[in-house]
C-alpha positions in Angstrom: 125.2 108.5 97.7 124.3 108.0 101.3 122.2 105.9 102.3 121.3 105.7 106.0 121.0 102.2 107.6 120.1 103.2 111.4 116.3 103.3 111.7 115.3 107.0 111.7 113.3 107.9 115.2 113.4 111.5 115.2 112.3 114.7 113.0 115.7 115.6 113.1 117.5 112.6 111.8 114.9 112.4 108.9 115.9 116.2 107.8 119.7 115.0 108.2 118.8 111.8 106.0 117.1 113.7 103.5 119.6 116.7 103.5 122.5 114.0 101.7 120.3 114.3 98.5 119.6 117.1 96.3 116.2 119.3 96.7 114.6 117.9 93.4 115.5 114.5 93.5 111.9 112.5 93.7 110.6 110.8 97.0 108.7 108.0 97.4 108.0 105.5 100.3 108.9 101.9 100.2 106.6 99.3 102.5 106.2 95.8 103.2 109.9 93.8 103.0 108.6 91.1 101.9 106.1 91.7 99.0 107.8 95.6 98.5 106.2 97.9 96.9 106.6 101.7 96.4 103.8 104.8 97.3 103.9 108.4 97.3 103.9 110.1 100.6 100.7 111.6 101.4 99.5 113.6 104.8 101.7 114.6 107.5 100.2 115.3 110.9 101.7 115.4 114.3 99.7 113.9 117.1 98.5 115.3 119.5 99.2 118.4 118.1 97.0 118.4 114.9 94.5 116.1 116.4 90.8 117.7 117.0 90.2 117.9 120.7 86.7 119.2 120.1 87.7 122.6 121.4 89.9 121.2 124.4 94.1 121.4 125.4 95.6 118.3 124.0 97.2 116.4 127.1 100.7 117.5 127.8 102.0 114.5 129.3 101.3 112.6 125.3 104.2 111.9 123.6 104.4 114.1 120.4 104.5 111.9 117.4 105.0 112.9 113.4 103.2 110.6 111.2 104.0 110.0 107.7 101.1 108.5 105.8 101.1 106.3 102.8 100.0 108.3 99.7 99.2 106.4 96.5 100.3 102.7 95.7 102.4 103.3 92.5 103.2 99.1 92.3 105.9 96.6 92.9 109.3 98.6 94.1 111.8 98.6 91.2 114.6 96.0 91.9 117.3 99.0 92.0 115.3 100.2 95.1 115.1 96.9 96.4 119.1 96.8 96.0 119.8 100.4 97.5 117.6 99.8 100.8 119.4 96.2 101.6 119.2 93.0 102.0 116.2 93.3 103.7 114.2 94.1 101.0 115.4 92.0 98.5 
């Protein structure tokens, strides 16, 4: 087990974070601290790249940005979670 305690700011440290577990284990995002609760992962887009310019360049001087959006709620975050992710969260 490996849990990562640093925030995360890049694409690559995500990969790395993710690599420490096995390919089939299940993923699932955990929001709000302090009533936590636990969602799929739904879209990913990087802005500006996947953002509609209505036919025009995106501007090169915008910071690229991958966004990982919330899928579906699935409910309260099981205490176990709540236990791996810190004190934070519990």
């Amino acid at each position: 087990m490996s849990g990562s305690r640093s925030p995360i700011t890049t694409v690559g440290e995500l990969v790395a974070a993710l690599t420490a577990y096995p390919a089939e284990v299940a993923v699932r995002l955990a929001v709000a601290p302090g009533y936590p609760q636990a969602a799929t992962i739904g879209e990913i887009a990087c802005s500006p790249d996947d953002a509609d310019h209505d036919g025009r360049e995106p501007d090169p001087q915008v910071e690229r940005v991958v966004w990982i959006g919330e899928g579906a709620q699935i409910g309260y975050l099981p205490e176990i979670a709540r236990n791996a992710l810190g004190p934070n969260w519990t």
